[in-house]
C-alpha positions in Angstrom: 75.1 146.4 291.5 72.4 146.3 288.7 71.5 142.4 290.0 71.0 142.8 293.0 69.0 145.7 292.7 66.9 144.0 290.6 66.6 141.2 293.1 66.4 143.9 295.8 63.5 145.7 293.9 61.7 142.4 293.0 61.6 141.6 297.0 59.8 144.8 297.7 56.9 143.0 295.7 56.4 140.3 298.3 55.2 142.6 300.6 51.4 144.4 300.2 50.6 147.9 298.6 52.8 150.5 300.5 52.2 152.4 303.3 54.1 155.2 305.1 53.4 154.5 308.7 52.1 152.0 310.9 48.8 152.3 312.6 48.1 154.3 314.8 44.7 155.3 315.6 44.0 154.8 311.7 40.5 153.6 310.7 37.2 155.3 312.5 36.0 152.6 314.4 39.6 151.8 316.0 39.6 155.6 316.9 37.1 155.1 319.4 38.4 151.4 320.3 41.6 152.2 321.2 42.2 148.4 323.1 41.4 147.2 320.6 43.6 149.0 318.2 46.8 147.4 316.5 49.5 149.7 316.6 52.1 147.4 314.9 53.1 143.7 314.1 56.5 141.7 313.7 57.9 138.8 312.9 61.3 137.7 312.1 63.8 135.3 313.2 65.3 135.4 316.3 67.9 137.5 316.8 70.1 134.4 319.1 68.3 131.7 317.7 67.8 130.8 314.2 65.5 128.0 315.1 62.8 130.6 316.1 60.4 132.5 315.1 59.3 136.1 317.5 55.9 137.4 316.3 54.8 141.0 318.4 51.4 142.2 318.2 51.5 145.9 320.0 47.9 147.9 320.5 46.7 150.7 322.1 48.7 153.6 320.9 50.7 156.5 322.0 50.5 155.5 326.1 51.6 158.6 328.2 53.8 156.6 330.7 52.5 159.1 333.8 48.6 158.7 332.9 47.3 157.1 336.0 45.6 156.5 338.4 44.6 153.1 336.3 47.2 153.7 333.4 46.9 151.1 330.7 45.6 147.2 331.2 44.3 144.9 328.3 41.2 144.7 327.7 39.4 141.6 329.2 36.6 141.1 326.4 39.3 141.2 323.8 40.6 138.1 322.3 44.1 138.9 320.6 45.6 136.5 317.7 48.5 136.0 315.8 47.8 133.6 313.1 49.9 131.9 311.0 49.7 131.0 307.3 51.4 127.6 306.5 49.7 126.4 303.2 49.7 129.5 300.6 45.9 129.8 300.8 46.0 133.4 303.1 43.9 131.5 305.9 45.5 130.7 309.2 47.1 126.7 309.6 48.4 128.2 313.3 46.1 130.5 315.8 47.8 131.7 318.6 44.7 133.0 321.1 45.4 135.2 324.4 42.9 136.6 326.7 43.2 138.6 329.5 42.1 138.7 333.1 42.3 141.7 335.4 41.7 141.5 339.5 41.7 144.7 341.8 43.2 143.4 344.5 42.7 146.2 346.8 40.0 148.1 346.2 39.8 150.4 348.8 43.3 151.9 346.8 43.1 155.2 344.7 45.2 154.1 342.2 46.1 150.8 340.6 49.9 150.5 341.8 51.7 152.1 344.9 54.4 151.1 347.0 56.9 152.9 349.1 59.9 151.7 350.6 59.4 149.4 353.5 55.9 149.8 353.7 56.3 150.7 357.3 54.7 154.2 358.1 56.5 155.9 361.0 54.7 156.3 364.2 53.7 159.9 364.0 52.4 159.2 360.1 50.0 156.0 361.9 47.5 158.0 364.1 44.4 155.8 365.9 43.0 153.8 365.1 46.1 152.9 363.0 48.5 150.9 365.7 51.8 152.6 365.5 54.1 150.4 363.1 51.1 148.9 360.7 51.9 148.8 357.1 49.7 151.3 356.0 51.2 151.9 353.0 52.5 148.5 350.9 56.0 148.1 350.3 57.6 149.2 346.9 56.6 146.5 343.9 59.7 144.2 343.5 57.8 141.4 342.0 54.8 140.4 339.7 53.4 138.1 342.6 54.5 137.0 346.3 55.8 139.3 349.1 57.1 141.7 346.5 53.6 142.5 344.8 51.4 143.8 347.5 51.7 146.9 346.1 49.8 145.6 342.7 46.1 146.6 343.0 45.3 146.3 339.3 46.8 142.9 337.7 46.5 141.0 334.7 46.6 137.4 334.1 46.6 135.9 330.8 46.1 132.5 329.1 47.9 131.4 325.7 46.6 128.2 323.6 47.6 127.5 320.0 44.8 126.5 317.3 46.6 123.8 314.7 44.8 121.2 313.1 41.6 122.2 314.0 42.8 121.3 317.9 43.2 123.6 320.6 45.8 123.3 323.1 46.2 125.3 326.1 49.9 126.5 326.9 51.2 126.2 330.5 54.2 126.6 332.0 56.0 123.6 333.3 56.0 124.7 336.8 52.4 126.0 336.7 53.3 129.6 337.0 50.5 131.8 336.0 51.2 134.0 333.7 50.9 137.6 334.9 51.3 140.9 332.4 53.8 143.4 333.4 52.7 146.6 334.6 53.1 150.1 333.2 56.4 151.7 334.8 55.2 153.9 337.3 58.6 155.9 338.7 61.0 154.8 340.6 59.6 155.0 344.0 56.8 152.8 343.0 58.9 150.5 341.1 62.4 150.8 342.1 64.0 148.1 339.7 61.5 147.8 337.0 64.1 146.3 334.3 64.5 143.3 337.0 60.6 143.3 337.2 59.7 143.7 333.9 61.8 140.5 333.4 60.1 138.5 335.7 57.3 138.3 332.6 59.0 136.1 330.6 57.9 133.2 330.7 58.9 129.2 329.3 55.7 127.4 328.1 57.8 124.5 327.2 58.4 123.1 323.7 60.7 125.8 323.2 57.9 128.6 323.4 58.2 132.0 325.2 55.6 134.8 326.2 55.8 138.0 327.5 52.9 140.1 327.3 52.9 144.1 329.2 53.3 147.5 328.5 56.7 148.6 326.8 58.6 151.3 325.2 56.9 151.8 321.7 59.7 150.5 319.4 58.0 152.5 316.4 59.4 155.8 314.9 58.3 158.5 312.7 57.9 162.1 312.2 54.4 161.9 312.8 53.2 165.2 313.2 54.7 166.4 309.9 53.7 163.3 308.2 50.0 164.0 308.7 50.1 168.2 307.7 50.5 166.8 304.1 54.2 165.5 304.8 55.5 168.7 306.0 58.9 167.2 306.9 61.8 169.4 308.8 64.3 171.0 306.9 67.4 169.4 308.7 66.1 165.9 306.9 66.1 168.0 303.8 62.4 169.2 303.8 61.2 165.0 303.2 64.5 164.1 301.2 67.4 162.9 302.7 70.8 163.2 301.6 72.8 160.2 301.0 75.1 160.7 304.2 71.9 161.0 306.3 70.5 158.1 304.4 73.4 155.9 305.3 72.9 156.9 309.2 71.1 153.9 310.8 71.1 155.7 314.6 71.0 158.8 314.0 67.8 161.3 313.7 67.9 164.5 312.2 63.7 165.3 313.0 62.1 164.4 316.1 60.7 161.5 316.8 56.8 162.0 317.6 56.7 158.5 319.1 59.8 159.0 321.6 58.8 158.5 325.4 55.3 157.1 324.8 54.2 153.3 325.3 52.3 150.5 324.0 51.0 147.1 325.3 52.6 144.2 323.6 52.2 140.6 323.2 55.5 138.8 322.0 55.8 135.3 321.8 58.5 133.5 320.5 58.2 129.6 318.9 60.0 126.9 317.3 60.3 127.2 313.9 59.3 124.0 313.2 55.9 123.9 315.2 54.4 126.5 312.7 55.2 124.9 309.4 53.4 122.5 307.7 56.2 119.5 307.7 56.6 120.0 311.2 60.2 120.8 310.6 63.0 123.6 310.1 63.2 124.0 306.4 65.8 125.3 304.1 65.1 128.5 302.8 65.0 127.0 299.1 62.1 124.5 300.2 58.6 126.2 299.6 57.5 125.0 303.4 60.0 127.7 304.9 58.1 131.2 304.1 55.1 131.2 306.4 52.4 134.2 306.3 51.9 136.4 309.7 49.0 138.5 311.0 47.5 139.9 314.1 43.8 140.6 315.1 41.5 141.5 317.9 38.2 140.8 318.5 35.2 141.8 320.3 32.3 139.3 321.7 28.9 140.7 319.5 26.9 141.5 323.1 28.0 143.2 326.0 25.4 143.5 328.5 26.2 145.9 331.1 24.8 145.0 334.4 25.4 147.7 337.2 26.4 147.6 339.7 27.4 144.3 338.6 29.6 143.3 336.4 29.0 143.9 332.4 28.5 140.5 330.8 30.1 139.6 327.1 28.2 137.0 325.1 27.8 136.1 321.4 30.5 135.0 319.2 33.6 136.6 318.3 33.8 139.8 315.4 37.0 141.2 314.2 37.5 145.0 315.1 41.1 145.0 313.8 43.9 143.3 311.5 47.4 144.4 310.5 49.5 142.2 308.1 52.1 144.5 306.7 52.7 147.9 308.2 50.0 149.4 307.0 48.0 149.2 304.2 44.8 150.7 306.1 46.7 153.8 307.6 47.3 155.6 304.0 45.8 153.7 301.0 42.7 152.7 301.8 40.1 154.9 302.0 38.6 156.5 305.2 34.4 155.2 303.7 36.7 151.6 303.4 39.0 151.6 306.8 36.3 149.7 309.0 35.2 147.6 306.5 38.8 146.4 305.3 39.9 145.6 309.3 36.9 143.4 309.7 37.8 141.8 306.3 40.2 138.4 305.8 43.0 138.6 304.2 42.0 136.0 301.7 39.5 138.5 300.4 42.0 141.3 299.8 41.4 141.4 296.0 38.2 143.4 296.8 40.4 146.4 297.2 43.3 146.4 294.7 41.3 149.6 293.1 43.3 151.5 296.2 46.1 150.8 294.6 46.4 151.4 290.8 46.0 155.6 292.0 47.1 156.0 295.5 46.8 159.7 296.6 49.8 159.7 298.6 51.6 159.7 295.3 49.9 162.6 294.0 50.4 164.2 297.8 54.3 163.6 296.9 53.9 165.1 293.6 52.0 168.4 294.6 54.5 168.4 298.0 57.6 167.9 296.5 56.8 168.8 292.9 58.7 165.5 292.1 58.1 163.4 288.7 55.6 160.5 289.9 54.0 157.6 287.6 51.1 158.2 285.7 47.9 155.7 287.0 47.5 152.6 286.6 50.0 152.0 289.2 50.5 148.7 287.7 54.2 148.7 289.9 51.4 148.4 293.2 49.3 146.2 292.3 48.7 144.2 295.3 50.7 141.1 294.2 51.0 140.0 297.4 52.0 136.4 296.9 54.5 134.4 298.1 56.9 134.8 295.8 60.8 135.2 295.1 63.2 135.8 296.1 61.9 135.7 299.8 59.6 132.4 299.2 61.5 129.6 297.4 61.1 128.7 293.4 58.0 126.8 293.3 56.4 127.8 296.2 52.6 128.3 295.2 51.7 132.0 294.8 48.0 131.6 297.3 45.6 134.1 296.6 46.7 138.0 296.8 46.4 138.7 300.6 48.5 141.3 303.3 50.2 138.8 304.8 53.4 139.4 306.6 55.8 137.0 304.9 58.7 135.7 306.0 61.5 133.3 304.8 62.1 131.5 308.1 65.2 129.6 306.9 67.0 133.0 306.2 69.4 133.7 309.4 69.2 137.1 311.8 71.5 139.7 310.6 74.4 140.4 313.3 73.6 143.7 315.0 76.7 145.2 313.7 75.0 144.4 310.2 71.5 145.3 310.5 70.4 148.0 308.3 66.9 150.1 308.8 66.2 149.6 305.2 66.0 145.9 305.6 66.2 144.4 302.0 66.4 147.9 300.1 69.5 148.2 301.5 71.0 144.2 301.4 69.9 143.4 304.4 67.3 140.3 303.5 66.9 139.5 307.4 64.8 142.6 307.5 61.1 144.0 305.8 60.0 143.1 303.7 61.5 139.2 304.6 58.9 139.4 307.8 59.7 142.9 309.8 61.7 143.4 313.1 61.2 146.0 315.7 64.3 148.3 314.3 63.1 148.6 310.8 62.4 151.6 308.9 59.2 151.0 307.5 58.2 154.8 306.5 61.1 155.4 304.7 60.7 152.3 302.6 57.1 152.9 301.9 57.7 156.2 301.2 59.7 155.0 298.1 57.7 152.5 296.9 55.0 155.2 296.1 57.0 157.4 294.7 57.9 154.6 292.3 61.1 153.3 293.3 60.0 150.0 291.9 58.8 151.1 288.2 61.1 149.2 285.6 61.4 146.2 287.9 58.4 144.9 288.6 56.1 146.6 286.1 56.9 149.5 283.3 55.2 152.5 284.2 54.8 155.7 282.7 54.7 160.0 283.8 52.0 162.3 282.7 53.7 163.2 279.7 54.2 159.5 278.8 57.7 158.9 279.2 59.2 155.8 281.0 59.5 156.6 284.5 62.2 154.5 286.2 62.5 153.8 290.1 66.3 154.9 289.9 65.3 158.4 289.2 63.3 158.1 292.9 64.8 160.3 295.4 65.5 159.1 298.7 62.6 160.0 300.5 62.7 160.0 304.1 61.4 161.3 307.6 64.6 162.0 309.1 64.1 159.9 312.0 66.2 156.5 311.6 66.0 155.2 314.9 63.7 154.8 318.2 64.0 157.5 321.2 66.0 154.2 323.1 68.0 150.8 322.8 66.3 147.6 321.2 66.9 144.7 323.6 68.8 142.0 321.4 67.3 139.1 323.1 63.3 138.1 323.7 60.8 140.1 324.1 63.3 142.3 321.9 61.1 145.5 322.2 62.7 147.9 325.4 60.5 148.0 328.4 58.2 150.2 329.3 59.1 154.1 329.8 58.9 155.5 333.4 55.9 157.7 334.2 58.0 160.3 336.5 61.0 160.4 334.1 60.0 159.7 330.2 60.7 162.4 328.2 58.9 163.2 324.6 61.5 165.0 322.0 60.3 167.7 320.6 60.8 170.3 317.6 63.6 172.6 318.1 65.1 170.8 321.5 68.5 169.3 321.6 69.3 165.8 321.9 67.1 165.0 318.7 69.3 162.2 318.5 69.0 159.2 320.8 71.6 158.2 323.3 74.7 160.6 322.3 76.9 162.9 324.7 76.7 165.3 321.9 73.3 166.7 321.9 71.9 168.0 318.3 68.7 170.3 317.8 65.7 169.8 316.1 64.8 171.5 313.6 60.9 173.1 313.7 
């Protein structure tokens, strides 16, 4: 056991100072942006083919499936990336660009999707100078264009082109379908098969590429109200420290989730392994060419010039309002005076704010919460090493400069379902975070250790206040309680769960039963 939690510790190091959520409405100028905000980011390989890689970019947090009348759409003057580091220098050798286009196709509607039944309004419901019979009302929504979307006043079209080698391609489909975003689930009468519609936004760009872009069942969970009063967590997940049978539970939440019943626009698209890596080929996972570096942006044109009545008018180059790497260095560890400036900031230039990291506060919030033993500053242990480096890149690959990258080894094979753990490599499991991040993982709870310290002794001696060595192993297992999402991963493409119904969704809350997701048995919880 002592190996391989050495190896398991030394991993954790690949990925960026730790964090303890992902972002949500994190830095002051995404606060007022919310388009524009990144919620989360994955990457990993796919689940049914290890020849691919699925990257997810989600923004716009916490959507309340039954806000209408316009609900959610992308924003039009945003352009969203996914770039792709293939050379170990922490700047992008792949640029994945998608903008957004949104018609209202009938504008005499109050509301941006309706639809009911046949469409056909009984005689006595058509009074002059309506002929008896007319459609007055559109049939429900059955499909994202055609006969079955006449009921879809507000829809989004969106283009995809990929940025290698200097050269921009655009991305079509092979039968020239346009590519349409899916809706927001509006209920059942609106919408009455959504899964069957939501599907219809997958689409094949060739070459082996996929897209889907729409709004979706957040796939992120957390505790998040007692998180942010100063990690106030519930006492049936032990008050913030779970016991080892709870730890072991990978679907089963003893605190509610905050997240459950609320959506979030994603972007998933999903690529040949070998069309991001710099030999153009599917390496092993010992060859330095097979970990690649992952990150997600959006950006805003520098003028908007509003016109109306008319239409507002973007012009002027691109500016960065947003970045997320790793989940999420800007939520807890940088500063709130820093937060803007480090989204708009590369990742190459990420050694501007490794002082974040030798005394992160959240340590000291654990030690004054808790009372538990934490390492004495400098936090040597978080230094922002983030390299590529083993044992998730290959020996010899070069380090690159330090950076939040999301790295993965692409040549390292999906776990099994029956395998995957929500500790990713803490607990064995090297198809998970830190080796790139899928939709499932548990990304507080590992954070949430790496501050306390769980990775003095391995990758840097560190020391208490009193000046006695502090070891990781004496780390207890931190934790939210909340192991799993309020509903089922999908274990093929886009992978995330589609979006939550406005009539039906339903938000767990403190001291209600069923705090545990799809069970017969219902369990409370806790306040």
């Amino acid at each position: 056991m002592k190996p391989l939690l050495c190896i398991v510790m030394a991993s954790l190091m690949a990925m960026p100072s730790p964090t303890f959520a992902a972002s949500h409405r994190e830095a002051p100028i995404t606060a007022l942006d919310r388009a524009a905000d990144i919620t989360d980011f994955f990457a990993f390989v796919s689940y049914d083919d290890p020849s691919k890689v699925t990257m997810i970019l989600n923004v716009d947090p916490l959507l309340e499936p039954g806000n209408g009348p316009n609900y959610f759409p992308f924003d039009d003057n945003i352009l969203y990336q996914i770039h792709v580091d293939n050379n170990n220098t922490a700047t992008d050798g792949v640029v994945f660009n998608i903008q957004f286009t949104t018609e209202i196709r009938a504008p005499q509607v109050f509301t941006g999707f309706v639809g009911a039944g046949s469409g056909i309004n009984a005689p006595a419901n058509s009074p002059a100078p309506v002929s008896p019979g007319s459609a007055v009302v559109p049939a429900a929504i059955t499909a994202l264009d055609g006969a079955g979307a006449g009921g879809l006043s507000l829809r989004q079209h969106y283009t995809v082109s990929i940025t290698k080698g200097g050269v921009t391609t655009q991305l079509t489909s092979p039968s020239g379908q346009t590519l349409f975003a899916v809706p927001s689930n509006v209920g059942p009468r609106t919408m009455p098969n959504y899964p069957a519609l939501a599907a219809q936004g997958i689409y094949n760009l060739g070459n082996g590429i996929r897209t889907f872009a729409g709004t979706v069942d957040d796939p992120f969970y957390i505790d998040l109200g007692a998180a942010f009063d100063s990690l106030n967590f519930r006492t049936g997940a032990g008050g913030g420290v779970l016991t080892a049978a709870q730890d072991a539970q990978d679907n089963v939440n003893f605190a509610p989730d905050y997240v459950s019943g609320y959506n979030v626009n994603t972007i998933a698209i999903e690529v040949p392994i070998a069309t991001l890596t710099s030999t153009g080929t599917q390496p092993k996972a010992t060859d330095p060419a097979a970990t690649l570096g992952f990150w997600g942006t959006t950006s805003r044109p520098r003028i908007l010039v509003r016109r109306s009545p008319l239409p507002s008018v973007p012009t002027g180059s691109y500016a960065q309002v947003q970045r997320m790497g790793n989940p999420l260095i800007n939520e807890l560890i940088i500063g709130t005076g820093s937060k803007d400036f480090w989204s708009i900031s590369q990742p190459v230039n990420d050694s501007q704010f490794a002082s974040f990291d030798l005394d992160p506060l959240l340590a000291r919030v654990l030690n004054a919460v808790y009372g538990v033993n934490i390492p004495a500053p400098p936090r040597n242990d978080l230094l922002p090493l983030v390299t590529y480096a083993a044992p998730i890149a290959a020996a010899g690959t070069p380090g690159g400069p330090v950076a939040d990258l999301l790295r993965l080894n692409t040549a390292v094979p999906p776990t099994p379902a029956g395998s995957r753990k929500r500790l990713g490599v803490l607990a064995g499991d090297f198809g998970g975070f830190p080796n790139g991040r899928r939709v499932s993982d548990d990304v507080t709870d590992i954070a949430a250790r790496a501050v306390a310290g769980v990775l003095c002794g391995v990758t840097a001696p560190c020391k208490d206040s009193t000046g006695a060595t502090f070891l990781g192993t004496s780390v207890a297992l931190i934790g939210d309680g909340v192991n799993t999402n309020d509903v089922p991963y999908q274990e093929t493409f886009p992978y995330v769960a589609f979006a939550q119904s406005g009539r039906s969704r339903r938000h767990v809350d403190p001291g209600e039963a069923s705090c545990t997701p799809n069970t017969v048995v219902a369990t409370a919880c806790p306040n």
